[in-house]
N, C-alpha and C positions, 0 to 999 in steps of 0.2 A: 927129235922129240918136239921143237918147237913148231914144226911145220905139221905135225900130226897133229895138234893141239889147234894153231893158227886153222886147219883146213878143218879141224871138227866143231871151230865154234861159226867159221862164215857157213859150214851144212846148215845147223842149225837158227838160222837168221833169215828173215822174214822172204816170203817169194817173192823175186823180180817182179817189179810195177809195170805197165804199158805206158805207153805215150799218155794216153787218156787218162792216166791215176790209177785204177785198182791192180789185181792180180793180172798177171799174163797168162793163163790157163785159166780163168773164169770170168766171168761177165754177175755181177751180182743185179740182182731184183731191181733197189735202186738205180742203179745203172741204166735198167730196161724203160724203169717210169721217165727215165729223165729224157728220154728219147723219144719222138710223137710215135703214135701206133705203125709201123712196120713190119715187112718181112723179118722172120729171121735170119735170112741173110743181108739183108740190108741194114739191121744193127749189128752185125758180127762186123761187114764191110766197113761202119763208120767207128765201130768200137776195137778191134782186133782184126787187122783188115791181111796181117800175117797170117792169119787160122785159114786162109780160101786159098792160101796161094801152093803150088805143086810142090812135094816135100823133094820127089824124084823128077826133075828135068826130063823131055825128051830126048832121046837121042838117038842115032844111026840105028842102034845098035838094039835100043830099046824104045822103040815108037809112042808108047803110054806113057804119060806122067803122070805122079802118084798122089791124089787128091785124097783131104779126109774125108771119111765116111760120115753120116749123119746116123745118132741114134737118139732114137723119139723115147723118154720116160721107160727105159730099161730093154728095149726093143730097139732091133736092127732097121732105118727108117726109108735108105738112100744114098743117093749118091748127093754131093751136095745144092745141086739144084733141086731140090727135096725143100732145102730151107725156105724157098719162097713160097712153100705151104702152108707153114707156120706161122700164127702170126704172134707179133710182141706183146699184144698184151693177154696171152696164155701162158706167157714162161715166167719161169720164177729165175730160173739157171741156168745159163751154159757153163760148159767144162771142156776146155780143149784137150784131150787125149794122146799124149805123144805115141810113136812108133811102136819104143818097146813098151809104156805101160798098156798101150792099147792091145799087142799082142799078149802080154800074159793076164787081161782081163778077157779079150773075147777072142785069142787064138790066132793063128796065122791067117794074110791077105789085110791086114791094115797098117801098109806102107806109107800111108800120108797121115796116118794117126787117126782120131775118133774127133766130131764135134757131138759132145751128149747134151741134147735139150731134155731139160726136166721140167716140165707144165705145173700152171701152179692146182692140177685136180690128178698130176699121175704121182704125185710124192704120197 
């Protein structure tokens, strides 16, 4: 009983922070100003620099490593060299999208998870 109680009140307790302070699955606004005009992957790189890296390793067996996807303001965008198309000061948002919530939002094939930019004129 205590450990169902103990494991129901750390769910409910605020998201893991990053190195850099905020959320680890999101980049806020502020965040963005505070950074000179950049790519967006070059603020992901200096902000959340775990969101670029391969979620699946290569290996013998399996020769691709599994990189997240880019999606632009509700739309499928890329692959993530996409993001240096982007630039910082059009975002409002990023959202790092893990494995499984990426696949039961946008379906099978997103093995390295989602990075979702939301511009501040597609919300």
């Amino acid at each position: 009983m205590f450990v169902a109680l103990l494991v129901g009140i750390t769910a409910c307790g605020p998201s893991r922070s990053s190195a850099g302070g905020g959320s680890s699955t999101q980049i806020s606004r502020s965040e963005i100003v505070a950074v000179p005009d950049r790519s967006a992957y070059t603020l992901i790189r200096l902000l959340r620099p775990r969101w670029l890296t391969a979620r699946i390793k290569a290996t013998p067996g399996n020769p691709t490593p599994a990189y997240a996807h880019v999606y632009l303001d509700q739309l499928s965008y890329g692959p993530l060299a996409s993001l240096y198309d982007i630039s910082s000061n059009t975002i409002d948002e990023i959202h790092y999208i893990s494995t499984l919530d990426a696949t039961t939002l946008y379906g099978t094939g997103y093995v390295g998870g989602v990075i979702h930019v939301f511009t501040r004129t597609g919300r």
